[in-house]
C-alpha positions as CSV (number, residue, x, y, z in Angstrom):
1,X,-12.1,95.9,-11.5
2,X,-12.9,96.8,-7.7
3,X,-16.6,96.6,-8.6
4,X,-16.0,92.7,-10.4
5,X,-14.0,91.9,-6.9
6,X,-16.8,93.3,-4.8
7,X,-19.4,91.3,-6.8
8,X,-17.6,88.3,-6.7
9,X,-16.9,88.1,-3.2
10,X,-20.9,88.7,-2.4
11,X,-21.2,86.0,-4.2
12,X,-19.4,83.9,-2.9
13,X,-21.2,85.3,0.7
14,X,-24.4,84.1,-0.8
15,X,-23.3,81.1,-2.0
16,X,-22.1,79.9,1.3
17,X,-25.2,81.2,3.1
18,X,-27.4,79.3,0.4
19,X,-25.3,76.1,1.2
20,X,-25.3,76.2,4.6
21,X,-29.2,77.0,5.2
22,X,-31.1,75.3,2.5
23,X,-31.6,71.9,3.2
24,X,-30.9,70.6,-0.6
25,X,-28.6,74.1,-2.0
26,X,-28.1,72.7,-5.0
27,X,-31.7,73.2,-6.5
28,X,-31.5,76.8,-5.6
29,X,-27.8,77.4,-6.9
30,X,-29.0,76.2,-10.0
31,X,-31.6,78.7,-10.3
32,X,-30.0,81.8,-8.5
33,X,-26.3,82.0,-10.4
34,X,-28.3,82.6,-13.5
35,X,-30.8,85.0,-12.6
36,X,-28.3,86.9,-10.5
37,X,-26.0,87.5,-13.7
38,X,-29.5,88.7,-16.3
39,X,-30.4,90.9,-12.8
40,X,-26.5,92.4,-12.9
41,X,-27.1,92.9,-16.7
42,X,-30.0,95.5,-16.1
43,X,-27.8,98.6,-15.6
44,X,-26.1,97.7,-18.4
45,X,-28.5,98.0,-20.9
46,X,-29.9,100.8,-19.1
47,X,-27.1,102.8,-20.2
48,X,-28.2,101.8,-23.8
49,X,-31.4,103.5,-23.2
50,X,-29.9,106.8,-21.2
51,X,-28.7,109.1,-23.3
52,X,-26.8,110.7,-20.0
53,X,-23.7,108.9,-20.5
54,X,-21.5,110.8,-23.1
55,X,-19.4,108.2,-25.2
56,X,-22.0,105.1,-24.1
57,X,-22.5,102.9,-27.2
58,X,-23.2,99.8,-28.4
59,X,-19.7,97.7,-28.5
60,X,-18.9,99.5,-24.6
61,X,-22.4,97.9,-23.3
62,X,-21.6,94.7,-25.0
63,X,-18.5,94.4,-23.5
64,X,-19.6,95.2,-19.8
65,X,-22.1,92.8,-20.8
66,X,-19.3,90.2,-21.6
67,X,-17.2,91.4,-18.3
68,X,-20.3,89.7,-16.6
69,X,-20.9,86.8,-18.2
70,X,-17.1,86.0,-18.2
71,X,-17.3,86.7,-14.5
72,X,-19.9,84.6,-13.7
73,X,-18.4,81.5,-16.3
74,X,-15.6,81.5,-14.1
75,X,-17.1,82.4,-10.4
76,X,-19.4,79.3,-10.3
77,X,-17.2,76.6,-11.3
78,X,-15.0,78.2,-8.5
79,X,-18.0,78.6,-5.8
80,X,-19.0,74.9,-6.8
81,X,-15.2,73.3,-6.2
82,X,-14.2,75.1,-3.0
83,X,-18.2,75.6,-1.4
84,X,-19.7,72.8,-3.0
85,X,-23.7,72.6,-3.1
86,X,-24.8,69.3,-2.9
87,X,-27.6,67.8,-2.3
């Protein structure tokens, strides 16, 4: 859970930075929030391909996989309401 609080509040650091720099933040919101998520996805499925990790399998990746996505689905509707991007 630290690690989801950590995340989330870096992302919400970039967010603002984004908003407050780019001159229209919207266009790049839309394209960073999901390439940031498939990017935080990577050690995930590298633990599918390590075999280093005793008791590693397929429904444990899948949920840390969901633990992301669920993050994210809730994050960005939260970054957009109280640090809105518009254009």
């Amino acid at each position: 859970m630290l690690w989801t609080v950590v995340g989330t509040v870096v992302g919400a650091l970039g967010w603002r930075l984004i908003t407050r720099r780019s001159a229209r933040p919207a266009r790049p919101s839309r394209r960073l929030a999901p390439t940031v998520v498939v990017v935080s996805l990577v050690p995930d499925l590298l633990l599918l391909a390590a075999d280093s990790m005793p008791g590693t399998s397929v429904p444990a990746v899948l949920s840390l996989v969901a633990v992301h996505v669920a993050t994210a689905a809730v994050a960005v509707p939260t970054y957009r309401r109280f640090l809105p991007a518009t254009d």
